[in-house]
N, C-alpha and C positions, 0 to 999 in steps of 0.2 A: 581763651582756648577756642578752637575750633574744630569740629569731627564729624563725622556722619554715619550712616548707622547702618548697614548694609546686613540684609537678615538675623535683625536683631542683636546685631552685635558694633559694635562702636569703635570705629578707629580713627585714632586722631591723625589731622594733615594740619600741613600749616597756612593757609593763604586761604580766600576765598573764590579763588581761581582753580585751583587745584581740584576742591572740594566739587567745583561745579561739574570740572572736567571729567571726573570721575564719575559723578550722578547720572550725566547725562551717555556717558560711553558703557555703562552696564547696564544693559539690559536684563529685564526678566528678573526684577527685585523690584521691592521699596527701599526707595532710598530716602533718609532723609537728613537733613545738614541742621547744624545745630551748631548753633551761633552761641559762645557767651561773651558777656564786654565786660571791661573794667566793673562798670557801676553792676554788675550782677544783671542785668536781662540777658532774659535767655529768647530765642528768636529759632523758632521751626519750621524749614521749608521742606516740603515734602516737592518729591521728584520724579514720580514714578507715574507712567500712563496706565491706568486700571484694567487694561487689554493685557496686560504683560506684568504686570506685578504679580512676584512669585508670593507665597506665603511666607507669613514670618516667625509665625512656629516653629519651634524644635532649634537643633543647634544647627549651625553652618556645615555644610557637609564640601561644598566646593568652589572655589572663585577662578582657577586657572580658566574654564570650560566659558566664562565669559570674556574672553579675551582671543582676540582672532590672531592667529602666526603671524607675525612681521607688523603686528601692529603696537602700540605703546600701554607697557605693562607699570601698572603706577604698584612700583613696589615695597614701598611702605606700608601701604596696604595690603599686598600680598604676603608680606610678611609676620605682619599683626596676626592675621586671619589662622596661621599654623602655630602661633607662639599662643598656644591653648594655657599652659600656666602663668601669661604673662610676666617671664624674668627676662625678657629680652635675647633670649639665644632660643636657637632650636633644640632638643635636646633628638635621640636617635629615634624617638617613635614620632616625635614634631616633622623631621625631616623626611621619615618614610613618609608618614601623609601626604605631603608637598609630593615627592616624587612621582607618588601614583597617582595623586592628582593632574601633574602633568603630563603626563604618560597619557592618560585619561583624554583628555585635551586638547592633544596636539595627535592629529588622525593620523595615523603609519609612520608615525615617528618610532625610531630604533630602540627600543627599550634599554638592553644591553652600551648601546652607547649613551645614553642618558643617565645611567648608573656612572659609568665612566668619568665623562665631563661633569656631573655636578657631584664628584669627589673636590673639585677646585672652588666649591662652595665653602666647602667648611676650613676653619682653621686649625693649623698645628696639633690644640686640644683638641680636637675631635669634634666640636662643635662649630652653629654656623649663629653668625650675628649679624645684625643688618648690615653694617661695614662691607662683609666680604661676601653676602648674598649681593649685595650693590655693586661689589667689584668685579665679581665674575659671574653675575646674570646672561653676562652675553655668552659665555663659551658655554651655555646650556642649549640657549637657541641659535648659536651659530658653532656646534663643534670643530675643534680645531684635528687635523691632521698631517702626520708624517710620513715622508717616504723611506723605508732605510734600504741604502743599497750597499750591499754586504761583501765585502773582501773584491771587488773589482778588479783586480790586478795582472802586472804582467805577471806573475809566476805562472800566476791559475790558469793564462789565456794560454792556447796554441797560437803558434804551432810551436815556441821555444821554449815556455812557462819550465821549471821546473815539476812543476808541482800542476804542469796541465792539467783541467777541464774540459772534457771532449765536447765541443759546443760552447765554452765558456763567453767566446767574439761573439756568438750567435744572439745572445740576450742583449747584448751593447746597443743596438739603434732603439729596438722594443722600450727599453728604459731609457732612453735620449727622448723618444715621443710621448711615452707617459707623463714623465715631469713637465714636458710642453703644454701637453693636451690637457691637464688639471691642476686645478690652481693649487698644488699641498701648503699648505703653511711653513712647514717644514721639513729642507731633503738634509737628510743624514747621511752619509757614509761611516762604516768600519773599515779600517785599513790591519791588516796584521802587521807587525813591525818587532818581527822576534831580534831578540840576541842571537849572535853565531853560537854560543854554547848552548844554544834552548835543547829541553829537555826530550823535543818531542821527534827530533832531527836522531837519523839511524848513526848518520856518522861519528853522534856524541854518544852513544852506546854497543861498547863493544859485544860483538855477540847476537846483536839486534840483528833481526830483518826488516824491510822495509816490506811495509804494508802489510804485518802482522802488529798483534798488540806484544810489548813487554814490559816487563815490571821494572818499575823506577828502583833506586835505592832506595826512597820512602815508603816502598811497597803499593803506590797506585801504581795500578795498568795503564800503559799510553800505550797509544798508535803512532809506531812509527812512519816518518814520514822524508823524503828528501828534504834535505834544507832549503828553505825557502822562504821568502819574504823577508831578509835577514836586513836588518837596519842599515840607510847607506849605499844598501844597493838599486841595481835599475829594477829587478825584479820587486822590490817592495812598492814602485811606484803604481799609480792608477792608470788604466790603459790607457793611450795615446787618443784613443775614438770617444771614449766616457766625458761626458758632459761634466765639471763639477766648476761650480758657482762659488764667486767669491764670499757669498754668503751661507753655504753651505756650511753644515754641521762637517766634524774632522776628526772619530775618536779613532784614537789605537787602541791595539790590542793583544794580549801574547810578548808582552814586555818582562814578565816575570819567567825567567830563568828554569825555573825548577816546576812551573805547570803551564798547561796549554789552556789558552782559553777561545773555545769555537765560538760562544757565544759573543753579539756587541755589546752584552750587559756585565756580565759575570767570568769569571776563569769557571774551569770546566769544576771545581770541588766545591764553587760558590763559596769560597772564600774572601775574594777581593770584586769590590765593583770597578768597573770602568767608570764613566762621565753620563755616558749616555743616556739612564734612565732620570740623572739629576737634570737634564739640560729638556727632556723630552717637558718632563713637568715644570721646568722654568717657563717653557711655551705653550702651556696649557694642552699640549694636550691628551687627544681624546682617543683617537681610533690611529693606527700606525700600518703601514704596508709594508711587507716584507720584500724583498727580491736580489738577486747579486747569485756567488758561488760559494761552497755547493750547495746543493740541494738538502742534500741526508747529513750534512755535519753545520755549517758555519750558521747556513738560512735558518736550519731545524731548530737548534738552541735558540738563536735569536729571538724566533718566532714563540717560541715555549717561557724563555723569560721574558718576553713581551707581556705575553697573556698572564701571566702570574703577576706580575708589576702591575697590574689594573686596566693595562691597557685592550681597547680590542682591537684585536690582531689580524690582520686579512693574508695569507702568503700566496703573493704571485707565482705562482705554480709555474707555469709560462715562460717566465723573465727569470729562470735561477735552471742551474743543470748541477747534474748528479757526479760525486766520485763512485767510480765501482770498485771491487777488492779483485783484483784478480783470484782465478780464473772467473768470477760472475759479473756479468755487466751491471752495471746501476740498473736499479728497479724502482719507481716512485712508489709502487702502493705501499710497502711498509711506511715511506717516508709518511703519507699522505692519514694511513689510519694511525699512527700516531699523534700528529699533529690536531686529529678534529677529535682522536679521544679525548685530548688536553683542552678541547675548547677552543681552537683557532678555527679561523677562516679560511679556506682552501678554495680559491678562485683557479680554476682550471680557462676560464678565456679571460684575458685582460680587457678586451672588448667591449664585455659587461659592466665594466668600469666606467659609469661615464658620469660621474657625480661623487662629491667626499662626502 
C-alpha cells in the first residue's frame, strides 16, 4: 500500500512517483508519504518546508485552491478529498462541495457555466464516480461551446422568401465571420422542413387569415402563416451566402403535420423533441449561442428551451432579425425582456465576443 496524508487525512495512490509528485506540487500543507511493504514496515517521509506548512488540525476544508489553472490536477486525490463518507461516488452535497470549491479557486471563472459543464460529471444515476470525474474533468476546465444558427433560409431571406425577413441577408456575413473568428466546438443549424399540408400554412385553413392567430381542429391556437419551407422545395434550402460545413450539425424541424415547432429543440406544445438537445450533450456541452431568423419566434424559443435544458444560453441579438405583424413593425424590447426574464444572455454587440 502506499498514500500520503495531506491535512490530516490519507489518500491512497499507487506508485512512489506519483506520491512524490504530489508532495512536492502542493503547497502550503504537510505532506507526508507512507510507505507500507509486503513484510509490514512502514516508512514516513515527511515533505513539507516549515515556512509553508499549513496546520493540520481540524478537517480538510479545500484542495482545488492548491492547484494553479492549466496546470496538472492529480485527480484521485481530488476526488478522495470530497468522497467524505468514503463509498466511492460523490453523493449531491459531496459534489456541491467540489463545485464551490472550485468556483473558489479558479479566479473569474463563470460560475453559471461551471454548473453547466460539470452536469457531464455525473452519471445517468445522478451520481459521480471516479470513472466519469476522470472522463470529463476536462470539459470543466476547458467548457465546450455551440453555435446554433436558426432557420437560415431562402423563404425567410428577401427579397423572394416567402415567408421574408426584412433584413434576414443582413445577419449572413456577421455569422460567416463569427464562426471564423472563434473556435465553437460545435455549429448547429435548424432548418424548418414542413409538409405542404402543415398546420400552420393559411392555405390549409379555410377561413384563416394570414398573420393572425386561429384555432386548430384540436383547439390549439396557431399563427397563420404563408407556406413556406415546404419539404423539396428551393425555399426550404439554406441561403446560397451561409456558410455550413460538412461537419456541421443538420436538425429539422416542423415535420409534424398537425403542430408547428419554432423551437430547434421542441414543437411549440413540447410534446415531441427534435435531435438537438441529445446531440448538444453527446458533445459536451456547456454554453450555446444563439442566432439566425426570427428574432421574436424561431431564435426566442430556441433560446428559452436552451436555458431550460441546462444549457447557458447567450442570443446574439445582432445576428438574428424580427417578424413584425402588420400593421406594427418588429419591436426587440418585448423579445429582449422576455428572454433575460428566463435567464438567457442578451449580447446586444457581438464584438464583445471574443473568447468561448
Amino acid at each position: 500500500m502506499l498514500g500520503f496524508f495531506l491535512d490530516s487525512k490519507l489518500f491512497p495512490v499507487s506508485d512512489v512517483a506519483t506520491a512524490m509528485s504530489i508532495a512536492l506540487g502542493v503547497p502550503g500543507s504537510e505532506i507526508e508519504l507512507l510507505l507500507h511493504t509486503k513484510g509490514g514496515r512502514k516508512e514516513v517521509v515527511k515533505c513539507a518546508r516549515a515556512s509553508d506548512a499549513a496546520p493540520t488540525s481540524g478537517p480538510p476544508r479545500s484542495i482545488m485552491g492548491r492547484f494553479k489553472a492549466g496546470s496538472p490536477v492529480p485527480l484521485a486525490q481530488v476526488f478522495a478529498f470530497f468522497d467524505s463518507n468514503g463509498d466511492g461516488v460523490w453523493n449531491f452535497s459531496e459534489f456541491t462541495a467540489f463545485k464551490k470549491d472550485y468556483v473558489a479557486a479558479r479566479s473569474g471563472v463563470d460560475k453559471e457555466i461551471v454548473d453547466a459543464a460539470a452536469r457531464y460529471l455525473m452519471t445517468p444515476q445522478g451520481v459521480v464516480t471516479f470513472e466519469s470525474f476522470k472522463a470529463n474533468f476536462q470539459h470543466l476546465e476547458n467548457p465546450r461551446s455551440a453555435l446554433l444558427i436558426i432557420d437560415v433560409q431562402n423563404d425567410f431571406c428577401p427579397p423572394q422568401g416567402s415567408l421574408k425577413v426584412e433584413g434576414g441577408t443582413d445577419i449572413i456575413p456577421g455569422i460567416n465571420d463569427l464562426r471564423k473568428r472563434l473556435p465553437f466546438d460545435v455549429v448547429a443549424h435548424s432548418r424548418d422542413f414542413h409538409p405542404a399540408n402543415h398546420c400552420s400554412f393559411v392555405t390549409n385553413n379555410p377561413g384563416a387569415q394570414v398573420f393572425t392567430e386561429h384555432k386548430l381542429p384540436g383547439g390549439d391556437m396557431q399563427m397563420m402563416w404563408p407556406p413556406h419551407c415546404v419539404q423539396g422545395t428551393e425555399g426550404s434550402e439554406f441561403h446560397k451566402d451561409l456558410v455550413v460545413s460538412p461537419t456541421d450539425i443538420i436538425v429539422h424541424k416542423g415535420l409534424n403535420v398537425n403542430i408547428d415547432s419554432y423551437s430547434a429543440l421542441f414543437d411549440n406544445g413540447h410534446k415531441f423533441q427534435t435531435e438537438m438537445e441529445g446531440l448538444l450533450k453527446l458533445e459536451k456541452i456547456s454554453h450555446v449561442y444563439v442566432c439566425g431568423l426570427a428574432t421574436n419566434y424561431c431564435c426566442k424559443f430556441t433560446a428559452i428551451d436552451s436555458k431550460d435544458c441546462g444549457f447557458v444560453t447567450s442570443f446574439l441579438l445582432p445576428l438574428t432579425r424580427g417578424v413584425g405583424q402588420h400593421p406594427n413593425p418588429f419591436d426587440p424590447a418585448d423579445t429582449v425582456k422576455e428572454l433575460t426574464d428566463k435567464g438567457v444572455r442578451v449580447v446586444d454587440d457581438v464584438a464583445k465576443v471574443t473568447k468561448l
